[in-house]
C-alpha positions as CSV (number, residue, x, y, z in Angstrom):
1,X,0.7,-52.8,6.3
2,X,2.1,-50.4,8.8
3,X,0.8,-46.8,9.2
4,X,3.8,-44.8,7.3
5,X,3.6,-47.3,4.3
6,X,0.1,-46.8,4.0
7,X,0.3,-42.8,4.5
8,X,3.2,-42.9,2.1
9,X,0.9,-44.9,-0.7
10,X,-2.0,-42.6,-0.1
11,X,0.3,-39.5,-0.9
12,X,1.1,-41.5,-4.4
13,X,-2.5,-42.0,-5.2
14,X,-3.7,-38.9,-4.6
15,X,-0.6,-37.3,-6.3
16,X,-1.5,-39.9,-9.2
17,X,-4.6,-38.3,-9.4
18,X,-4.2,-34.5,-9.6
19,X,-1.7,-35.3,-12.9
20,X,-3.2,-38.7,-14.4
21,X,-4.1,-37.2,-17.3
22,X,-2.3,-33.8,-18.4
23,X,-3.3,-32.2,-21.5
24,X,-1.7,-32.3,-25.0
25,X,-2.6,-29.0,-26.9
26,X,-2.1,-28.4,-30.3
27,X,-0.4,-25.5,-31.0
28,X,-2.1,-23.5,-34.0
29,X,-2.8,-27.2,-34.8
30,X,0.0,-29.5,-36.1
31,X,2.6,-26.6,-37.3
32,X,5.4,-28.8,-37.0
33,X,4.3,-30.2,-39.8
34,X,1.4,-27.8,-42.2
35,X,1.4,-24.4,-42.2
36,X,-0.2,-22.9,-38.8
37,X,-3.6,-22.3,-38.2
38,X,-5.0,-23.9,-41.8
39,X,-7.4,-26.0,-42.0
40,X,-4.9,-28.8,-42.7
41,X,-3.0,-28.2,-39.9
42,X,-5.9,-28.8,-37.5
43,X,-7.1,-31.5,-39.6
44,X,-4.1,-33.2,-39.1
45,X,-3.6,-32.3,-35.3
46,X,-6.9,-34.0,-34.9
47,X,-5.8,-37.1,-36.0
48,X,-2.8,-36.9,-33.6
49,X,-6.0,-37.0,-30.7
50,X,-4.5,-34.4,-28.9
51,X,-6.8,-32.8,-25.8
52,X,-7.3,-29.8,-27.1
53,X,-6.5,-27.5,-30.5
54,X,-5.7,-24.1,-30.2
55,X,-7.4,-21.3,-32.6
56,X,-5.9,-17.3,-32.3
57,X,-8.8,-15.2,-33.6
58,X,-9.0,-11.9,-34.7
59,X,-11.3,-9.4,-37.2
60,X,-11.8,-8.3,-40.4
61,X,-13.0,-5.2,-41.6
62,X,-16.8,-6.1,-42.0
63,X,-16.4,-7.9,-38.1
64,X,-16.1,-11.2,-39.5
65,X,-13.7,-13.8,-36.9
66,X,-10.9,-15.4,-38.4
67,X,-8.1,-18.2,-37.2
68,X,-4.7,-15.9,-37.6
69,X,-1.8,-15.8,-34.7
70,X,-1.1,-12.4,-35.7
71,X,-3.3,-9.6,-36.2
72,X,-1.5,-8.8,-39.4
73,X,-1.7,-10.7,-42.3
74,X,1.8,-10.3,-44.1
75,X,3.5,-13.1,-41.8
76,X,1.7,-16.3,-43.6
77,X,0.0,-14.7,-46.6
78,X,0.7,-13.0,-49.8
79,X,-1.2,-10.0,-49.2
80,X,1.9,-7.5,-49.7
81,X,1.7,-8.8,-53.7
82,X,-1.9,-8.7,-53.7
83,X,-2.8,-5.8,-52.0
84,X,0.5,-3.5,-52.3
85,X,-1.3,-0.5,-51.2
86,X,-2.6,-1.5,-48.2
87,X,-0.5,-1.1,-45.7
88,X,-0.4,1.4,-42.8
89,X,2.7,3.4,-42.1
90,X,4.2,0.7,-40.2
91,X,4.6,-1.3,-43.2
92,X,2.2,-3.7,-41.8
93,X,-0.8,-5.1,-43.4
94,X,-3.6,-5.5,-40.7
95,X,-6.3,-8.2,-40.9
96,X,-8.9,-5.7,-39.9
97,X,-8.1,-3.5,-42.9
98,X,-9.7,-6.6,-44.9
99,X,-12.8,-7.9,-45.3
100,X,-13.2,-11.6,-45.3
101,X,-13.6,-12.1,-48.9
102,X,-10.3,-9.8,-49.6
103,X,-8.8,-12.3,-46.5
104,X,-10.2,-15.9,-48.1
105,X,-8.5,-14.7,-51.6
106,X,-5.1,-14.7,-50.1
107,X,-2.5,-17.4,-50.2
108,X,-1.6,-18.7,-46.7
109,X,2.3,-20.3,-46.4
110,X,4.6,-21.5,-43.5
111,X,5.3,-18.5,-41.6
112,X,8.6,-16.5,-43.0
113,X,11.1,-13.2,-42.2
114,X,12.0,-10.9,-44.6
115,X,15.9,-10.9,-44.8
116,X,18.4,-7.9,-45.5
117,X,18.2,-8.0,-49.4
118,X,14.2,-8.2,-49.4
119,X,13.5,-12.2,-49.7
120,X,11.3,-14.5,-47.8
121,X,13.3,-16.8,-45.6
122,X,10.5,-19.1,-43.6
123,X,11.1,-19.0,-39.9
124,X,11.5,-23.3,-39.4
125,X,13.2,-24.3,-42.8
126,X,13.1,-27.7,-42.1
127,X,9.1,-27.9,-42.2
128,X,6.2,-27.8,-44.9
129,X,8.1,-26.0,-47.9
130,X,6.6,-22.3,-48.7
131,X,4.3,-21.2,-51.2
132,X,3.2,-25.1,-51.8
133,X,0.1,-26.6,-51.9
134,X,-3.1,-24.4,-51.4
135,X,-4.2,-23.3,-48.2
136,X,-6.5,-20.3,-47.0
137,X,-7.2,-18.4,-43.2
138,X,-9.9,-20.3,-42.1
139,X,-13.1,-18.5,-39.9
140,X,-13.3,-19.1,-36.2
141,X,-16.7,-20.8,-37.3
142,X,-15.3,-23.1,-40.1
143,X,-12.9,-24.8,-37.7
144,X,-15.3,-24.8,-34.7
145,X,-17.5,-27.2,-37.7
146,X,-14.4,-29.3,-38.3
147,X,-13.8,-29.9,-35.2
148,X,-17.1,-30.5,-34.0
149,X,-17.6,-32.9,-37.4
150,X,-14.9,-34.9,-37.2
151,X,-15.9,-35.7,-33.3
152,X,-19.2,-36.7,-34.5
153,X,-17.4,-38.7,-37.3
154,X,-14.7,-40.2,-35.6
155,X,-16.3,-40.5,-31.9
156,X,-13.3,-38.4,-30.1
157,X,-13.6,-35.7,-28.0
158,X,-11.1,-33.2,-29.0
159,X,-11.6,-29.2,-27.3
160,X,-11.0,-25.7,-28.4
161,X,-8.5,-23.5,-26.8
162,X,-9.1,-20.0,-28.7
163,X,-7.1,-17.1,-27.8
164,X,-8.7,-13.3,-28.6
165,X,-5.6,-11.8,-29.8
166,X,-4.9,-8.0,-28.9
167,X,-8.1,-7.0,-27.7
168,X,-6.8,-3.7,-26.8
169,X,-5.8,-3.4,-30.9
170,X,-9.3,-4.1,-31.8
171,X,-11.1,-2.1,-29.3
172,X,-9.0,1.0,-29.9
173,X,-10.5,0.5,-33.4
174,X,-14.1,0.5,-32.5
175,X,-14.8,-3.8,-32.4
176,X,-15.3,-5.6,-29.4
177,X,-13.8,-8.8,-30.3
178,X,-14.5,-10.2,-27.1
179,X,-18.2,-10.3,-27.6
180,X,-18.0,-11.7,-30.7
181,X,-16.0,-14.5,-30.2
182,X,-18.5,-15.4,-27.2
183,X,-21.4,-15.1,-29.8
184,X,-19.5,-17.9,-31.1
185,X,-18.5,-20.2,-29.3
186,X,-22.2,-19.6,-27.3
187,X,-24.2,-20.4,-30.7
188,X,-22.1,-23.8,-31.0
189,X,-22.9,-24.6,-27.8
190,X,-19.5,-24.0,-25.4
191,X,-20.9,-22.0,-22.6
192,X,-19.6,-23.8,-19.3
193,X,-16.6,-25.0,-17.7
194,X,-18.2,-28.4,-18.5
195,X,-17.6,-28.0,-21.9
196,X,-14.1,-29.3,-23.8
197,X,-12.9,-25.1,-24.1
198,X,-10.3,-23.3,-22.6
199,X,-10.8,-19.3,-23.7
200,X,-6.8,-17.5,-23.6
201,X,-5.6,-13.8,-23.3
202,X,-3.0,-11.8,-22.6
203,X,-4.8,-8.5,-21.8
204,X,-5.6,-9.2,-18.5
205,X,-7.9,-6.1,-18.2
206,X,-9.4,-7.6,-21.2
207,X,-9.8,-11.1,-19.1
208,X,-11.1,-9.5,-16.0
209,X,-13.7,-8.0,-18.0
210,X,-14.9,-11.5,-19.4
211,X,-15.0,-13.0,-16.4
212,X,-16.8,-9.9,-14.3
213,X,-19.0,-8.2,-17.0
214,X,-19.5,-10.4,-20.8
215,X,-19.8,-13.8,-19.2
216,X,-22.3,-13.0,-16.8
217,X,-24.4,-10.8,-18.5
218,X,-24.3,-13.7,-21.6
219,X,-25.3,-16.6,-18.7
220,X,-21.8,-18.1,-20.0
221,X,-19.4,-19.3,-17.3
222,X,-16.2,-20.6,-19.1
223,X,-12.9,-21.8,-18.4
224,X,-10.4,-18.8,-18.4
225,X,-6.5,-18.3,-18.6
226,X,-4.3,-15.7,-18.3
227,X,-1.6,-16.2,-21.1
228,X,1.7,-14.6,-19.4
229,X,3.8,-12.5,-21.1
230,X,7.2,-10.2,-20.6
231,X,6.5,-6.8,-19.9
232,X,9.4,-5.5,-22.8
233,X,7.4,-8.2,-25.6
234,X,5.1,-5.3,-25.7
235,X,2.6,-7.9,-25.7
236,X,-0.3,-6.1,-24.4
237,X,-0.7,-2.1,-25.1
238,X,-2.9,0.2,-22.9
239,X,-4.1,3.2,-24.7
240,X,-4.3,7.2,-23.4
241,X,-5.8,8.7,-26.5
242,X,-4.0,7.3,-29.3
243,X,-0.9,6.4,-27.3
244,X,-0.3,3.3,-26.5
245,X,2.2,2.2,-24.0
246,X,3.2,-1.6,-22.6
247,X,0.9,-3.4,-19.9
248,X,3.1,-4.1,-17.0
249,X,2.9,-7.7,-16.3
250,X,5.3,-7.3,-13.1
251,X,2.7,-8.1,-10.7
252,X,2.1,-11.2,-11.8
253,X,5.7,-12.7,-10.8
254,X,5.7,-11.1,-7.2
255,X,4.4,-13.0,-4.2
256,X,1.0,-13.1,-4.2
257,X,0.2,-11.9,-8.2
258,X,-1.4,-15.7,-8.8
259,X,-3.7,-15.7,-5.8
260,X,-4.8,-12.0,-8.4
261,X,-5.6,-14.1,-11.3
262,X,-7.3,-16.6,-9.3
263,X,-9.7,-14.2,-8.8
264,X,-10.8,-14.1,-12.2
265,X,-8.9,-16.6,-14.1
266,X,-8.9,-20.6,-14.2
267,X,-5.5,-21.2,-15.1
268,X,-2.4,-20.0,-16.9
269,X,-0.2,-20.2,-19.9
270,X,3.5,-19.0,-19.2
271,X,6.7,-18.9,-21.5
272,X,8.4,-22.2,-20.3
273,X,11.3,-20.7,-19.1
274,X,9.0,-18.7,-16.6
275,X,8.5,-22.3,-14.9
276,X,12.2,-23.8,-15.4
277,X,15.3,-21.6,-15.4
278,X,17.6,-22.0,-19.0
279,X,20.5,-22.3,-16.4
280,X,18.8,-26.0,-15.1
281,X,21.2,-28.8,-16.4
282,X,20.2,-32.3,-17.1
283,X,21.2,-32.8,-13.5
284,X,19.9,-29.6,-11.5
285,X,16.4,-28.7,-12.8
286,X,15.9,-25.1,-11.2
287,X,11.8,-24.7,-11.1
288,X,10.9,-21.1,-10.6
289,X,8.8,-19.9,-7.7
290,X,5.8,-19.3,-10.3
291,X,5.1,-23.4,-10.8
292,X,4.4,-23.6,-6.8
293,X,2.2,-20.2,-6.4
294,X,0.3,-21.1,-9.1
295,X,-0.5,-24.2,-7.9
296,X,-1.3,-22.8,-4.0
297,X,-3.2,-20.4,-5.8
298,X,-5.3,-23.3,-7.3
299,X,-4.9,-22.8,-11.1
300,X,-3.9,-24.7,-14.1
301,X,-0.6,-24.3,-15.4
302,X,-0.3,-25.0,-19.7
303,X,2.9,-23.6,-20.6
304,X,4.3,-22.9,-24.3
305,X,5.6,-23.6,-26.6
306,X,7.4,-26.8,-27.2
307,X,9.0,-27.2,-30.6
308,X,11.5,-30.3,-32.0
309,X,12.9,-28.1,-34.5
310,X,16.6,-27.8,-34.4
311,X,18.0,-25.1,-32.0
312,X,14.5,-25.4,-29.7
313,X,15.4,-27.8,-27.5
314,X,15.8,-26.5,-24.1
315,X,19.4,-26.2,-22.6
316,X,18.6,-28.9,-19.5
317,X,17.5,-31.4,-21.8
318,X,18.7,-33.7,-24.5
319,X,16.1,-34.5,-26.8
320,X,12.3,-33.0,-27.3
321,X,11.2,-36.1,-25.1
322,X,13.8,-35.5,-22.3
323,X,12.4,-31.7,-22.5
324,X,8.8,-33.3,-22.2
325,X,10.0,-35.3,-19.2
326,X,11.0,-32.6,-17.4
327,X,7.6,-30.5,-17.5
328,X,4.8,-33.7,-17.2
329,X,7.1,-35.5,-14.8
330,X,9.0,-33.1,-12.7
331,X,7.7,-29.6,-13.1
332,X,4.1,-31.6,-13.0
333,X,2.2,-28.9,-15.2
334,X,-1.3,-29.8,-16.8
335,X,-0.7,-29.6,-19.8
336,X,1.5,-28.3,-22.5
337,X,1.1,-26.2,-26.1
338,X,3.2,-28.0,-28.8
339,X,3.6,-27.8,-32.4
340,X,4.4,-31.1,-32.7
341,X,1.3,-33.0,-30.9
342,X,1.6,-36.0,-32.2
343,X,5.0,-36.2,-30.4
344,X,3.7,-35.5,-26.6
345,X,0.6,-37.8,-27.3
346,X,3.5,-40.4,-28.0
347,X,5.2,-39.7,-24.7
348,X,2.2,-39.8,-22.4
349,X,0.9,-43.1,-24.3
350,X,4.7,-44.3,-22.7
351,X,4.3,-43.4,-19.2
């Protein structure tokens, strides 16, 4: 074997090995298919053996954790019926308002929009039909036990990926959700980057924070990543009194703002389009600088989200497996958040 063949075969291997095994997350478990975030839904993502399944917590009233993407509840639930009254000028109903027993009385359905003339019109209307079934919001604990069960049970070893939503909400109203959800996932025994959990945030004060001041001072040491966000999503508030303005997240797309979050972060989680340009074609896959910093930088790169519903398949691609493609095999991320899990574990059992 001549010198360049066996330079050039070395470069495979190793390549080989730094994306052997990239990650398939379950997005707020299997929502393609069950209403996000119930118990069903990660029930059912578990069985798909994803890597990992994702939990967004927030607080009740009485400082209780539960698994809800938003920190309102009127999205999935029927707490506007329930609890007319409740809601703060905004016209939103907040989950810290509640306690957990107002919370586990509620009726959780497929997400929905309220249209021009008042109705419910569910944001995916091709998946699990609203207001069926029975399903409730589920504590951080309660699916920590399922999960943990079912890979006694079953023998898998399926992660956590929680995100602390809007730690800047919660903190401007007197809770340190941070803490708590370390209390957690410390008492059930996640407190290294040995263990199967990936801890997400947007607030990247809110992150640094973790990393220099609650994990050390809990002996913790966790895998961290910086969820990436548009400054105009509003995303992330910073408060001067009681007004709140957006959290500039500018500096992380300039040269040098990943080497920033290596500093206190293990990884990221960026809108896909941050790491492939919507003008790629099927032929001319424009990757964005980000992908390649990232990498130099030396962090993990999961991006979201990747749906199969009609009208969510990227432009460059023709099928939810030919957008798959293009992130595991040509982009080369980590791993990827998807509400359809069973589908990505499908295409890496392929390759």
């Amino acid at each position: 074997m001549n010198k360049m063949l066996s330079l050039s075969l070395l470069s495979l291997a190793c390549s080989a090995s730094v994306y052997a095994n990239p990650l398939v997350i379950a997005h707020r478990g299997a929502s393609g298919y069950l209403p996000e975030h119930t118990l069903a839904a990660k029930a059912l993502a578990y069985g798909m053996k994803p890597d990992y399944i994702e939990q967004d917590v927030v607080m009740t009233k009485d400082d209780q954790l539960v698994v809800l993407h938003d920190h309102y509840l009127d999205r999935v639930t029927d707490v506007a019926e329930r609890f007319p009254d409740r809601a703060r000028a905004d016209g939103r109903y907040y989950a810290i308002d509640f306690t957990l027993a107002e919370i586990k009385s509620l009726r959780v359905t497929e997400g929905f929009n309220i249209d021009d003339q008042g109705n419910k019109v569910a944001g995916f209307p091709d998946r699990f039909p609203m207001w069926k079934s029975s399903f409730t919001v589920p504590t951080f604990a309660e699916e920590i036990e399922l999960i943990q069960g079912l890979n006694k049970s079953l023998g898998y070893d399926i992660g956590i990926y929680p995100e602390i939503k809007a730690p800047w909400f919660h903190r401007h109203e007197g809770k340190d959700i941070s803490k708590a959800v370390l209390n957690v996932l410390k008492q059930y025994g996640y407190d290294s980057k040995d263990d199967k959990v990936y801890l997400q945030c947007f607030d990247a004060n809110e992150l640094k924070r973790i990393h220099d001041e609650l994990l050390p001072s809990m002996k913790m040491d966790l895998n961290l990543v910086q969820l990436m966000a548009y400054t105009d999503w509003n995303e992330t508030m910073t408060y001067q009194g009681d007004t709140a303005t957006p959290y500039s997240y500018d500096w992380m797309f300039a040269p040098g703002g990943m080497k920033q979050v290596a500093q206190y972060a293990d990884g990221i989680g960026p809108w896909k389009p941050m790491l492939v340009d919507d003008k790629s074609t099927q032929d001319n896959i424009i990757i964005k600088p980000l992908m390649g910093e990232a990498k130099a930088a030396g962090l993990v790169v999961h991006p979201y989200t990747f749906r199969a519903d009609k009208g969510r398949i990227a432009p460059y691609a023709q099928n939810f497996d030919g957008m798959l493609d293009v992130f595991y095999n040509q982009v080369k991320v980590d791993g990827l958040f998807t509400d359809f899990p069973d589908k990505a574990v499908s295409f890496l059992n392929q390759q």
